[in-house]
N, C-alpha and C positions, 0 to 999 in steps of 0.2 A: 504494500500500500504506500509506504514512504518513496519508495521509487518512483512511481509514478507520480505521486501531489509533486514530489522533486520538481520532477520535470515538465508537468503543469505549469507552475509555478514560476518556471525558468523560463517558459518560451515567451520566443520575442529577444532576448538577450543572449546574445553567440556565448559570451561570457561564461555566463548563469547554466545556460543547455550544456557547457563541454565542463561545468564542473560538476553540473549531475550526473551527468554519463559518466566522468572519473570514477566517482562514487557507487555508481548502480552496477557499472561494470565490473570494478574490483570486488566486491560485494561483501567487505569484509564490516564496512562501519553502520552499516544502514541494519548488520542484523544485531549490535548491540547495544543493549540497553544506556551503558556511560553514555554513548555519544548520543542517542536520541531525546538523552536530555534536553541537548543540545539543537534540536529540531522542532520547529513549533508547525503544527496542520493546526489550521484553518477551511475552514468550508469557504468555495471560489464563490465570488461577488454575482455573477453572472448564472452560474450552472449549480450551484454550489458543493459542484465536487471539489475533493480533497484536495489544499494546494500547501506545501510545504518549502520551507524557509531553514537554513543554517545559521544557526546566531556562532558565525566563524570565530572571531577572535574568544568568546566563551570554551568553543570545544578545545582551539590551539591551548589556551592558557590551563584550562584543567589538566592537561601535562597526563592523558589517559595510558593506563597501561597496555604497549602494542611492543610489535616486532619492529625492526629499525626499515623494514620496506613499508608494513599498515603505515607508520609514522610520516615517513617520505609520501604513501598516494596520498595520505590527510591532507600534510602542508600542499600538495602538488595541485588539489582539489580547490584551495584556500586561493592559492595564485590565482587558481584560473578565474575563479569567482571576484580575483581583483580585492584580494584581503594578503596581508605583509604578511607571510608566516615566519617571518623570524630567522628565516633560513636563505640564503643565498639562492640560488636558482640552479647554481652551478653544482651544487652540494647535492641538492636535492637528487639531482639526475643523473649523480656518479652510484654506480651500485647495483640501478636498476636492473632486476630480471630480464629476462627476454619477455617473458608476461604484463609484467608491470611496462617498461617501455613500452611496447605494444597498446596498452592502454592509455597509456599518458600522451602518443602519437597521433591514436586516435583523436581524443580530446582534442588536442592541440586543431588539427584538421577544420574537428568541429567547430572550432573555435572562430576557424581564419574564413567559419562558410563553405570548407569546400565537399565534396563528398568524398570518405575513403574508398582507393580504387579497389 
């Protein structure tokens, strides 16, 4: 359900869309409870389906307990959404999986508009 409001939520803003999809695709933060603290749903103004929000600098700051890659797609997610996580850009993206890049490329893609080929 949080996947989707996510991304409800997001559309309209390339931004917002490639930092949902970081998130819905890794699938590691959306299914725990720490972080969805962190997440506020709301019923949408128009349809009043499910539309969800990241209160980003709350989830960064609570410092949750992850692996050093969950940690990397969080901040990675935070960027794209256009929130400072604290970390360098370059950092973030030394280490990456083949997985996790793959993910984070996507996004990126999504980001810029284009479609992945």
């Amino acid at each position: 359900m949080q996947a989707e409001a996510l991304r409800r939520q997001a559309a309209g803003s390339l931004a917002a869309e490639a930092a949902a999809a970081l998130l819905v695709e890794h699938g590691v933060w959306l299914r725990r409870a720490d972080f969805l603290r962190h997440v506020t749903v709301v019923p949408g103004l128009v349809d009043g389906l499910p539309m969800a929000s990241v209160e980003w600098q709350g989830a960064l700051a609570a410092d949750l307990p992850s692996s050093s890659s969950e940690a990397q797609m969080l901040r990675l997610a935070a960027e794209l959404a256009g929130v400072d996580s604290g970390v360098p850009l370059r950092d973030l993206l030394l280490g990456l999986d083949d997985r996790n890049a793959a993910i984070f490329l996507r996004a990126v893609v999504l980001a810029e508009g284009l479609k992945w080929p």
